[in-house]
C-alpha positions as CSV (number, residue, x, y, z in Angstrom):
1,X,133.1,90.4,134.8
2,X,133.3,88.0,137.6
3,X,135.2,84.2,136.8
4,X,133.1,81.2,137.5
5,X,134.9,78.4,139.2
6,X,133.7,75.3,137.9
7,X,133.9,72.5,140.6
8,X,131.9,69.8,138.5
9,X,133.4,67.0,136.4
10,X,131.0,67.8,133.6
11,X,131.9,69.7,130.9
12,X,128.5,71.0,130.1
13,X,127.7,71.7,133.7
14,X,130.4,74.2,133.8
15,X,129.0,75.2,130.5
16,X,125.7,76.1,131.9
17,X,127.0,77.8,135.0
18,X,129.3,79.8,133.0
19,X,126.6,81.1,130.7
20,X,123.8,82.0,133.6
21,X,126.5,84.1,135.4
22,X,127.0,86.3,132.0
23,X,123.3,86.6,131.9
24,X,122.5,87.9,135.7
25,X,125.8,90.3,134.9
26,X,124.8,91.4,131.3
27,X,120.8,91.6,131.9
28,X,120.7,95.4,133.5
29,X,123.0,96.4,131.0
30,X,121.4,95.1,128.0
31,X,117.9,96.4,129.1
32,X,119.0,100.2,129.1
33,X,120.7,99.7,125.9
34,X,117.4,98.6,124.0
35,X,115.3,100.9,124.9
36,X,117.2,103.5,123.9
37,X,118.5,102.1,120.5
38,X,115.5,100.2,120.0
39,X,114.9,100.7,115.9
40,X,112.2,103.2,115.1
41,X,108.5,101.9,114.0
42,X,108.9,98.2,114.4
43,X,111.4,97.4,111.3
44,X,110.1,93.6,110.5
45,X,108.3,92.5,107.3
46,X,104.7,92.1,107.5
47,X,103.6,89.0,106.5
48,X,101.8,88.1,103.0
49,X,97.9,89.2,103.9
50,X,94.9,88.2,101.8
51,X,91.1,88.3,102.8
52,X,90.2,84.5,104.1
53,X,93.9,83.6,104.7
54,X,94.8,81.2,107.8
55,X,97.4,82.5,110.3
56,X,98.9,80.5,112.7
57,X,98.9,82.8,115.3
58,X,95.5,83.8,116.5
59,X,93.7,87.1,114.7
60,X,93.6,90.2,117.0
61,X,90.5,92.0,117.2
62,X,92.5,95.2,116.1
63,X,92.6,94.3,112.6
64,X,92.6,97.2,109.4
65,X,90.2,100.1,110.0
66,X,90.8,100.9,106.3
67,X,92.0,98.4,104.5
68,X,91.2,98.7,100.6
69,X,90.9,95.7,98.4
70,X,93.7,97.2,96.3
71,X,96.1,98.0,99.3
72,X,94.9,94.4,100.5
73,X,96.4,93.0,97.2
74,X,99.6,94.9,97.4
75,X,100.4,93.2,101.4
76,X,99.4,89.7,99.6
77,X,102.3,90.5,96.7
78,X,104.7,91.8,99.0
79,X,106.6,91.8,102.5
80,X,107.8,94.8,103.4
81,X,110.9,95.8,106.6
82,X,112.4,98.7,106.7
83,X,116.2,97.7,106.8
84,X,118.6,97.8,104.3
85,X,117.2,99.3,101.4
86,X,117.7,103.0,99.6
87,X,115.0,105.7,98.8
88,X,117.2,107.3,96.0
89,X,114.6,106.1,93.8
90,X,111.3,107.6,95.8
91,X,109.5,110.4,93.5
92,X,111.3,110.8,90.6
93,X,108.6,109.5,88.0
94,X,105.6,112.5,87.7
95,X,102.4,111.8,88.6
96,X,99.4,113.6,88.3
97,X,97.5,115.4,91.2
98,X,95.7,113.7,94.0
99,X,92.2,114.5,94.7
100,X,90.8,116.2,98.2
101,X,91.4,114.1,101.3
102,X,88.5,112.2,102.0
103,X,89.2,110.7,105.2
104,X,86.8,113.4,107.2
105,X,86.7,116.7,108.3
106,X,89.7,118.5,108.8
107,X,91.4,120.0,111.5
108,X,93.5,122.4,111.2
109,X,97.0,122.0,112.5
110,X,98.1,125.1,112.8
111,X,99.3,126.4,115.9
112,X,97.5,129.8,116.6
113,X,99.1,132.9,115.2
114,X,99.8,134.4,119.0
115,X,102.1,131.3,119.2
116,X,104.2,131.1,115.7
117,X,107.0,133.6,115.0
118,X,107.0,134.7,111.4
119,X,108.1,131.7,108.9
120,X,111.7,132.1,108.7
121,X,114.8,129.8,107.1
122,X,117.0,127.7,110.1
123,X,119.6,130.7,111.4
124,X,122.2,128.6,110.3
125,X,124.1,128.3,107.1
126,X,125.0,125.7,104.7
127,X,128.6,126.3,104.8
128,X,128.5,126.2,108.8
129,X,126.1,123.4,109.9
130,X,125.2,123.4,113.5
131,X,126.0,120.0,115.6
132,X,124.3,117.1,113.9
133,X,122.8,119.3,111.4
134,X,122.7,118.1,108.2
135,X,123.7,120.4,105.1
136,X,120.6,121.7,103.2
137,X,121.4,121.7,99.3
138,X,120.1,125.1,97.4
139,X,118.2,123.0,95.7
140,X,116.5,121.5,98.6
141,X,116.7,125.1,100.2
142,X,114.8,126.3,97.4
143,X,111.8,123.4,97.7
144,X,111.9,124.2,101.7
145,X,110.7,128.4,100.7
146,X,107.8,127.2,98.3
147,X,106.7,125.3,101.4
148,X,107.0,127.7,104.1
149,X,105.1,130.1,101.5
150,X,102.8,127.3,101.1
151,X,101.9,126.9,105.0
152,X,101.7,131.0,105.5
153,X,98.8,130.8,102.7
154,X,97.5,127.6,104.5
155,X,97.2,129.3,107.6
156,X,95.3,132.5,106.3
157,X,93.2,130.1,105.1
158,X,93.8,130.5,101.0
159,X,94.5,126.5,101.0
160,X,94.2,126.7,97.1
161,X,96.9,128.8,96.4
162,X,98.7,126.6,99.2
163,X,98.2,124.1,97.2
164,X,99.2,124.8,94.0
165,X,102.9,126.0,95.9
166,X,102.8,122.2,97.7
167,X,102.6,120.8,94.3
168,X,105.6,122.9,93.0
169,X,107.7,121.8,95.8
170,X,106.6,118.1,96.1
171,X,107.6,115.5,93.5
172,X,104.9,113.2,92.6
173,X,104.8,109.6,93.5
174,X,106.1,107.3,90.9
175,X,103.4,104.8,88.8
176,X,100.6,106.8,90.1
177,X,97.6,107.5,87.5
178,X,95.1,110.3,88.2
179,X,92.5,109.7,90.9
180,X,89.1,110.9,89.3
181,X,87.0,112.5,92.3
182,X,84.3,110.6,93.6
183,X,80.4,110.9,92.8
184,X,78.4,111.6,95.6
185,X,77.0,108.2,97.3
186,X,73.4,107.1,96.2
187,X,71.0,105.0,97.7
188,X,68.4,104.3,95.3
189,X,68.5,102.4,92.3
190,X,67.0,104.4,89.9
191,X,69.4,107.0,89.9
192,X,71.7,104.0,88.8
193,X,73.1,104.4,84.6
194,X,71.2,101.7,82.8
195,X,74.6,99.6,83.0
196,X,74.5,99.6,86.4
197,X,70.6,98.8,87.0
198,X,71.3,95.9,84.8
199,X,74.1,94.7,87.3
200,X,71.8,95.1,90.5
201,X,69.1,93.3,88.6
202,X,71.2,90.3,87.6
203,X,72.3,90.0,91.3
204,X,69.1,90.1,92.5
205,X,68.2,87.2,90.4
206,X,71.1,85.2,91.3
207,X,70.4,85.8,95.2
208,X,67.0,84.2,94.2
209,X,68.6,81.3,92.6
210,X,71.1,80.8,95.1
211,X,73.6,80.9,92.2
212,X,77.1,82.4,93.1
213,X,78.2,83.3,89.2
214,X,75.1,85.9,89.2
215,X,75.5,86.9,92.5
216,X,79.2,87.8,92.7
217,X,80.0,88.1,89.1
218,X,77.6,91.6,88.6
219,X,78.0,92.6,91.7
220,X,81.9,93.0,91.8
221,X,81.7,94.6,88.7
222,X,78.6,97.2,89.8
223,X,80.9,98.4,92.9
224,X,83.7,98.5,90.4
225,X,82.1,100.8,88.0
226,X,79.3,102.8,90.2
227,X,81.3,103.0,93.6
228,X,78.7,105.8,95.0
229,X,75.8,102.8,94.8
230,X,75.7,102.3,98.7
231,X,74.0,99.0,98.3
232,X,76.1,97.1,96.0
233,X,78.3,97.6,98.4
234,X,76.5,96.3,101.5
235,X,74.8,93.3,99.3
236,X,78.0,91.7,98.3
237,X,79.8,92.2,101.6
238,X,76.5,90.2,103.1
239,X,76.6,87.5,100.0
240,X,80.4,87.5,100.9
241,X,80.1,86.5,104.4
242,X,77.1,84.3,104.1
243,X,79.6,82.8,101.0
244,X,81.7,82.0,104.3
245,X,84.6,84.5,103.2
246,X,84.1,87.0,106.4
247,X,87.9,88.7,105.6
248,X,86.9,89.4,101.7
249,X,83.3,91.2,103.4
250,X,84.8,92.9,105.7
251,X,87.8,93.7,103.1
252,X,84.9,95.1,100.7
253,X,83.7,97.4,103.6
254,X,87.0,99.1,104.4
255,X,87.4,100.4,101.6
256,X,84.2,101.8,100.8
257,X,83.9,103.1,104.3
258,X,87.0,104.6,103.6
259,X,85.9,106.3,100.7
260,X,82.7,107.6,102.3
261,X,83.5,108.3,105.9
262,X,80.2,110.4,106.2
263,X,77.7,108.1,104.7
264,X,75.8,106.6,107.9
265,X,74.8,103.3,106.0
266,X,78.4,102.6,105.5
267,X,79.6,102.7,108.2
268,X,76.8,100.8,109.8
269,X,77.8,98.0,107.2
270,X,81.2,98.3,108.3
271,X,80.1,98.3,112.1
272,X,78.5,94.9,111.2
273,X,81.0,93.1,109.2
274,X,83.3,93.8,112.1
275,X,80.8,92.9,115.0
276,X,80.0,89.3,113.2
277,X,83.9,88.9,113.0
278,X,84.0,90.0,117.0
279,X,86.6,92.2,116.2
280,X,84.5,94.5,119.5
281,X,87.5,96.9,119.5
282,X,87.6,97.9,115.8
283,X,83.9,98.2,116.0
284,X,83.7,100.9,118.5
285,X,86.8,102.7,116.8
286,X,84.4,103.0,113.8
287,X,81.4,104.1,115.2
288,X,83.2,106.5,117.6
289,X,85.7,107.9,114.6
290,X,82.2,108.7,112.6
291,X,80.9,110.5,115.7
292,X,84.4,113.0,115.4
293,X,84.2,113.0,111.8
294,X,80.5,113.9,111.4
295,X,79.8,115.6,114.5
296,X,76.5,117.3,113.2
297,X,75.2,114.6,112.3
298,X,72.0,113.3,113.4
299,X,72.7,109.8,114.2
300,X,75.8,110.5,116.5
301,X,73.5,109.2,119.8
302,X,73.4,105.9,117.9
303,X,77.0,105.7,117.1
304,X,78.7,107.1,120.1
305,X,76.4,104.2,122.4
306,X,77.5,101.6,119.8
307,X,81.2,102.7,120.7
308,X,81.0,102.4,124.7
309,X,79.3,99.0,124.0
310,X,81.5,97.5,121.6
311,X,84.8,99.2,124.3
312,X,83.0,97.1,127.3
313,X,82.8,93.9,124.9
314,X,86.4,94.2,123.9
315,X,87.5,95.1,127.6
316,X,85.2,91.8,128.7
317,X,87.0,89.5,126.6
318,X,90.2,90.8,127.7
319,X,89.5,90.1,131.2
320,X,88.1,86.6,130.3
321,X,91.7,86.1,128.2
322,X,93.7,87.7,131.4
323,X,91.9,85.2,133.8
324,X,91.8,82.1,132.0
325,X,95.9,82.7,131.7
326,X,97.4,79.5,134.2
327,X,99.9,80.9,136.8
328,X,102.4,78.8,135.1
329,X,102.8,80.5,131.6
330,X,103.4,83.6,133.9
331,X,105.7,82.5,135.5
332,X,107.4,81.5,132.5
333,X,106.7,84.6,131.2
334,X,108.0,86.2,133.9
335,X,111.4,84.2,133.6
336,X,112.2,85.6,130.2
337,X,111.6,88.8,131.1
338,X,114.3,88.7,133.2
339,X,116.6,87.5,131.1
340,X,115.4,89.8,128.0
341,X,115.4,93.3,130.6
342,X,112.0,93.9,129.9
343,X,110.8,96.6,132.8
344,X,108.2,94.8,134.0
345,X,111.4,92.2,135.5
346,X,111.0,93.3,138.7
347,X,107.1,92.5,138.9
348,X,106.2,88.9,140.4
349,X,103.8,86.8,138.1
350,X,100.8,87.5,140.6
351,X,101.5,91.1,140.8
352,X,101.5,91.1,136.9
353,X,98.5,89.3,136.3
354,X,96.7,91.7,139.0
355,X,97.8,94.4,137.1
356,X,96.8,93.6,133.5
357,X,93.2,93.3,135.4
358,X,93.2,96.4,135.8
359,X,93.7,97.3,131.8
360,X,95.5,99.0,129.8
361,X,95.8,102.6,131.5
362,X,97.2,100.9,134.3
363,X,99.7,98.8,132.7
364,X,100.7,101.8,130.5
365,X,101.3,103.8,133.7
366,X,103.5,101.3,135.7
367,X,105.5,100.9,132.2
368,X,105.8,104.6,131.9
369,X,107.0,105.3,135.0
370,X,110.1,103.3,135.2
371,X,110.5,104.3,131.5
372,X,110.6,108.0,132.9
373,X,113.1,106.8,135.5
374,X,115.4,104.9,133.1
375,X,115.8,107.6,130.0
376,X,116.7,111.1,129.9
377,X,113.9,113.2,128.7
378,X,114.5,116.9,127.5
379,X,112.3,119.1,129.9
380,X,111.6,121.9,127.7
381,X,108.1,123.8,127.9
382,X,108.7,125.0,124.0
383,X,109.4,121.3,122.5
384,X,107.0,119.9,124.9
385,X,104.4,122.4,123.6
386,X,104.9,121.9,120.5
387,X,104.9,118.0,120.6
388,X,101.8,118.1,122.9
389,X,99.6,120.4,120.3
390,X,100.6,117.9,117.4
391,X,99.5,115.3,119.7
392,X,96.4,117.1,120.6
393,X,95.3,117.6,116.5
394,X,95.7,113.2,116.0
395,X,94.2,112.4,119.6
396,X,90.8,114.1,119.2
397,X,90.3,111.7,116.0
398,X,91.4,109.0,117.5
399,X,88.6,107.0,119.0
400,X,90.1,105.9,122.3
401,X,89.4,107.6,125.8
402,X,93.0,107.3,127.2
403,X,95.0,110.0,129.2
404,X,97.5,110.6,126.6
405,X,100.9,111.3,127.5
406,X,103.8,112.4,125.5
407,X,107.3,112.5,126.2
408,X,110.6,113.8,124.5
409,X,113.5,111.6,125.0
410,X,117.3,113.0,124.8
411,X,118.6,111.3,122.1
412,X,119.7,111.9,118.7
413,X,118.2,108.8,117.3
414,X,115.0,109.0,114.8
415,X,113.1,106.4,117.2
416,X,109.6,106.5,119.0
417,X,108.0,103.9,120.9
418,X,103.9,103.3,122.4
419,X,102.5,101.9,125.6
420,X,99.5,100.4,126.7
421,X,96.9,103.4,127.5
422,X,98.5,106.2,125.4
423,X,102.1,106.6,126.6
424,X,103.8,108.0,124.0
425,X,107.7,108.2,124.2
426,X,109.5,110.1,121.2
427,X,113.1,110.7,120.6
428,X,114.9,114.1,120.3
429,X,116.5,112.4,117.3
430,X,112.7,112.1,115.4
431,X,112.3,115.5,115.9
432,X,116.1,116.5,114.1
433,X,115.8,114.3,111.7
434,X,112.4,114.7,110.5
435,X,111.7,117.5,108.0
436,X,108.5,119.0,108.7
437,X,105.9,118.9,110.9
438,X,103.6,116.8,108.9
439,X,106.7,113.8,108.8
440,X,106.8,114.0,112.9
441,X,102.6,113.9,112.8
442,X,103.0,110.8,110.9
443,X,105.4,109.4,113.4
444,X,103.3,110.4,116.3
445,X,100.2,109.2,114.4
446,X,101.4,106.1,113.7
447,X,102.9,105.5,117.3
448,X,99.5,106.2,118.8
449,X,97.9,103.9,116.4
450,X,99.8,101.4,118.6
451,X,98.4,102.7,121.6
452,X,95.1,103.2,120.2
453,X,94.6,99.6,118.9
454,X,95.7,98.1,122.2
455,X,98.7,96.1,120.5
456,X,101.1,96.4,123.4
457,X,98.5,95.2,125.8
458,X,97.0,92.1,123.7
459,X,100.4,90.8,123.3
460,X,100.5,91.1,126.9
461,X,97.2,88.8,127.1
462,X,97.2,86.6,123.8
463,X,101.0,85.3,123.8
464,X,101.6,84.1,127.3
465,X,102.4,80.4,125.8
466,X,105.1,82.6,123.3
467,X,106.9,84.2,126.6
468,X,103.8,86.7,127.3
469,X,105.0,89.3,129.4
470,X,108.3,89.5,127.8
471,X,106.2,90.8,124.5
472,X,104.0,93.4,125.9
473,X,106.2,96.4,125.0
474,X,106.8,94.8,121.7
475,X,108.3,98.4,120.4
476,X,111.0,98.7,123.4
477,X,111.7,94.9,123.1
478,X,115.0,93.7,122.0
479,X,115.5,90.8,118.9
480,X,114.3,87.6,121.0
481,X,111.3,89.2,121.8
482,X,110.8,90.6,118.0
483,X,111.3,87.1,116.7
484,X,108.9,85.4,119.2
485,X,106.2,87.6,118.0
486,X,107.1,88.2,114.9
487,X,104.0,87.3,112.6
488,X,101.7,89.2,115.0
489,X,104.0,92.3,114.8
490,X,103.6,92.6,111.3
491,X,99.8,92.8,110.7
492,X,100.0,95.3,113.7
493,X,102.3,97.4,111.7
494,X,100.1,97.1,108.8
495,X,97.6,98.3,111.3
496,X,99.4,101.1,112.4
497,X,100.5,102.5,109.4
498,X,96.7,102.6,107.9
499,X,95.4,104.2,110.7
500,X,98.2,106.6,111.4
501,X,97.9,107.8,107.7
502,X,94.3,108.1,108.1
503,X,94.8,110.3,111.3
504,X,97.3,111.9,109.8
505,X,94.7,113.0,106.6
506,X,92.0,113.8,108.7
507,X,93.8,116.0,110.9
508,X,94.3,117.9,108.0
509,X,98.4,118.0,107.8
510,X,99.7,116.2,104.3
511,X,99.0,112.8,104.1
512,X,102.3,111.8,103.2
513,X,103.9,113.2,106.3
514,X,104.4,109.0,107.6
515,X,105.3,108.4,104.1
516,X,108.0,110.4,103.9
517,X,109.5,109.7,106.7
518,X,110.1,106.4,106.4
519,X,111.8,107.4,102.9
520,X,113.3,109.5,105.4
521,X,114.0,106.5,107.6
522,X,115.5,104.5,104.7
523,X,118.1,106.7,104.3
524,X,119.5,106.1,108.0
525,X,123.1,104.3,108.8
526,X,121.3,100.6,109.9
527,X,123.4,98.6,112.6
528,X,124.2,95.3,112.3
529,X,121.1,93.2,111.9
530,X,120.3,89.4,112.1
531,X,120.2,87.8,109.0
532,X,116.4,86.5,110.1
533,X,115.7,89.9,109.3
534,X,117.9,91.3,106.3
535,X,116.5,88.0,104.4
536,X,113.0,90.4,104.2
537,X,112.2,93.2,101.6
538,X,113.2,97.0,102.1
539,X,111.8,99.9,103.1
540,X,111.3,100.6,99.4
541,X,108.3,98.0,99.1
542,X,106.5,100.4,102.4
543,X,107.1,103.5,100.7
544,X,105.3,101.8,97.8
545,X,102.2,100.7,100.0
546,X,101.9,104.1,101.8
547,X,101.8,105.9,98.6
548,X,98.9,103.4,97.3
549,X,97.4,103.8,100.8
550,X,97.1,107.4,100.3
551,X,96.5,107.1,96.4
552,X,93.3,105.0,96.6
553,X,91.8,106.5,99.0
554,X,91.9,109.9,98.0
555,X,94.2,111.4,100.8
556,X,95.7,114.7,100.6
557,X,99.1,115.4,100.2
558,X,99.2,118.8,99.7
559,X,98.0,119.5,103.3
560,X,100.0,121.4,105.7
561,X,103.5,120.8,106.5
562,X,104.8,123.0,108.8
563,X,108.1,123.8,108.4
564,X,109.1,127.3,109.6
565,X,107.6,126.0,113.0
566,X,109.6,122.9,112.7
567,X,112.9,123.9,112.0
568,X,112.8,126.6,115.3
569,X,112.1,123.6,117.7
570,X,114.7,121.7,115.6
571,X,117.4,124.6,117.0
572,X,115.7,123.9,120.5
573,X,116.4,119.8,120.2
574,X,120.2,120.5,118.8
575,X,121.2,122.5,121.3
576,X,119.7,120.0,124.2
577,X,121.7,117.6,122.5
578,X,125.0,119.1,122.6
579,X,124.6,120.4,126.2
580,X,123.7,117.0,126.8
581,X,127.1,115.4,124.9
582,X,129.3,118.1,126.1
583,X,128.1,116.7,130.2
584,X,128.7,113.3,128.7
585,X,132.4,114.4,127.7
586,X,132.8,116.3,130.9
587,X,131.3,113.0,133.4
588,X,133.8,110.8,131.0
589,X,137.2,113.1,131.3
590,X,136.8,113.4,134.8
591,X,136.2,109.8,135.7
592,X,139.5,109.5,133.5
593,X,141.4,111.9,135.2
594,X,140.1,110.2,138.7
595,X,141.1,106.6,137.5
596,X,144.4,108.1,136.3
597,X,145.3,109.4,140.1
């Protein structure tokens, strides 16, 4: 490190000198380091949510695809990070049996048969664990054969007997009752129980009145009671907003929607809520999600022109937010991306600015290019296969017209990170570490949630006064740019978690697979953290909202899993990692040796 002569009489200029020549030294150095020990799926507490609720920070149009009134409550009651905490506890209370996913149609997972050796155990013992391999109790060895049975029936296609060896294997989540399938939807009155025609009645009397105690009083309790009545639903989310309470409509919509992804009316109600809140990009994930999901259905014209409208609104007021941006906050933008090693350092304010015109698929390229050039990937066709067809199962449900790209990092860490446009960078380490296929869907399905919900490039557009530029690869970022954007990170994890979960389901692997893995997660060595963070609740209360997540709205867990697949590429990633520490060892001893002579 070079010494700074100080020639000024002034304490605190030498001071200040002192402390910019250990920045232009330290900055290359600290930028390689965090992106490749950046922590997994951003690890920050998501702020306290509940419908109506002011945020300081300004609402992105990317809000909660599926957001439940329940799981609504549950963000309201509790933060949640995923630092210091301990999933000892996870599923050891029983719980009863889910019901059938009903996020959508499924699609099966599986790879083809001309692809998948015969389900076999990992070739390696207990007793002698490969490199990095963790020892496999026999109970856990045990659980792994039901599963691997489990998938072989899943993939002749006698999913019920797969199922009933997922439920032998799987513990149930704690404080979960029984979920009692769902009656078919119903439009028409009439075919409401007396109960519930009394309800719609009274409602319809208080809308006459104008009186809000007979409007919101029987209708809350006739969605509550008769969820398949499609027009209590829309009524109260329209009484709702009219009420001024646009969050609590659209809230009341989620859920339903969720519940129902194939009723048309739904979904147009949800379409609406979200189009009155101009939340364009949400919108047009909606109608073009019900246009995968449903893809006999009639009205799929309607929905997939809804979808390129509501895209070009989304992508107009981007360019409106991009323009109005003053040449000054990027330049100051631009400043503390030097100093915080952000990639886009070496880009001029102009040059940056003419780039985010040209969207997201252009920003996500430049990133991904000098992310290519700066981190070792592991170039095998096997892993990248097998990443790549995971990929291909959540990208086809995913709304978004991107050129998705996925790449395998070499590195034992369990992290992943998204850019702008579908550029999708996972770690050798995710793949070790995770124990199934379904647990490194979630991941992947909850990393492209990132991507799919633009977060990366409306941080890039909506924070400029916070530092802008430095935030627009918020998950590659190091701790000054977490804490700048810290409340708008959260509800975009929120984000992410709901709709990677309900990719996840509808792709039809088990719907815990993101769950778990963040149990999975929680048992990881943490580094040292800042006490900003470690002053927020554990991964424990995120495990917790996943499992309500999945609970309410009927998702699957006893999907497929994919292990015998899994643990093959596993024996692939282990053995690029040790070639790659062994010509780590190798470069190190012989630089010794030269230094010594």
């Amino acid at each position: 490190m070079p010494f700074v002569i100080c020639k000024f009489k002034s304490d605190r200029h030498c001071l200040l000198l002192t402390l910019t020549a250990l920045v232009i030294v330290a900055s290359p150095v600290i930028a390689a380091a965090r992106i490749l020990n950046r922590p997994l799926i951003q690890q920050q507490a998501l702020e306290p949510f509940s419908p109506g609720s002011h945020r300081s920070n300004p609402p992105t149009p990317a809000s909660r695809p599926i957001l439940s009134d329940k799981v609504t409550q549950s963000y309201s009651q509790q933060q949640f990070d995923l630092r210091d905490s301990n999933s000892a506890d996870v599923a050891k209370k029983p719980q009863p049996k889910s019901s059938p996913p009903r996020a959508g149609t499924e699609v099966d997972p599986t790879p083809s048969p001309q692809t998948i050796p015969s389900p076999s155990p990992p070739q390696t013992t207990p007793s002698q664990p490969a490199a990095n391999q963790v020892t496999v109790s026999s109970e856990e060895q045990a659980r792994q054969k039901f599963l691997i049975e489990g998938d072989r029936l899943y993939q002749a296609g006698q999913k019920a007997k797969a199922e009933a060896l997922y439920r032998q294997a799987k513990a149930p989540f704690p404080e979960q009752s029984e979920r009692e399938p769902l009656p078919e939807p119903i439009t028409d009155p009439t075919q409401l129980p007396p109960g519930g025609r009394v309800y719609w009645r009274e409602a319809a009397a208080g809308l006459s009145l104008k009186l809000k105690t007979r409007i919101f009083v029987p209708l809350r309790l006739l969605v509550k009671e008769y969820p398949q009545f499609v027009p209590g639903h829309l009524q109260l989310a329209d009484a709702l907003f009219a009420d001024k309470k646009p969050e609590q409509a659209l809230a009341v919509m989620e859920r339903v929607a969720s519940l129902y992804p194939r009723q048309p009316d739904l979904q147009k109600g949800l379409i609406k809520q979200q189009t009155q809140a101009k939340r364009w990009l949400e919108a047009s994930i909606t109608a073009r999600q019900f246009a995968l999901l449903n893809p006999d259905h009639p009205d799929i014209p309607t929905f997939l022109q809804l979808s390129d409208e509501y895209q070009e609104r989304f992508r107009s007021r981007l360019r409106t937010q991009i323009t109005n941006n003053t040449i000054g906050s990027l330049i100051t933008g631009a400043l503390g991306i030097a100093l915080t090693g952000n990639p886009f350092a070496g880009l001029s304010a102009l040059q940056t600015s003419a780039l985010l015109l040209r969207g997201e698929t252009a920003v996500g390229e430049a990133v991904a290019d000098r992310a290519k050039r700066q981190l070792p990937l592991i170039e095998d066709p096997e892993i990248q296969a097998y990443v790549d067809r995971i990929a291909q199962k959540l990208t086809t449900l995913a709304g978004r017209k991107f050129n998705y790209q996925f790449y395998v990092v070499n590195d034992n860490k369990l992290n992943a990170f998204a850019l702008p446009g579908g550029k999708v960078f996972i770690n050798g380490g995710a793949i070790l570490k995770s124990k199934s296929e379904a647990e490194l869907a979630g991941l992947i399905a909850h990393e492209l949630s990132h991507a799919v919900l633009s977060h990366g490039f409306q941080i890039a557009t909506e924070s400029s006064e916070a530092g802008g530029l430095m935030g627009l690869i918020p998950f590659v970022g190091g701790l000054f740019t977490n804490l700048v954007v810290a409340d708008y990170s959260r509800d975009m994890e929120q984000q992410a978690d709901i709709l990677g979960t309900r990719l996840l389901a509808s792709a039809g692997y088990a719907a815990d697979g993101l769950r778990n893995l963040m149990a999975t997660l929680s048992q990881e060595d943490k580094p040292f953290v800042a006490p900003w963070f470690s002053s927020h609740p554990g991964s424990q209360t995120r495990i917790r909202y996943l499992e309500t997540l999945i609970t309410e709205n009927g998702y699957n867990r006893y999907a497929y899993e994919g292990i015998a697949e899994h643990q093959r590429m596993q024996g692939l990633v282990r053995s690029h990692l040790k070639k790659a520490k062994e010509t780590h060892n190798e470069t190190n001893q012989g630089t010794k040796s030269k230094a010594a002579n």
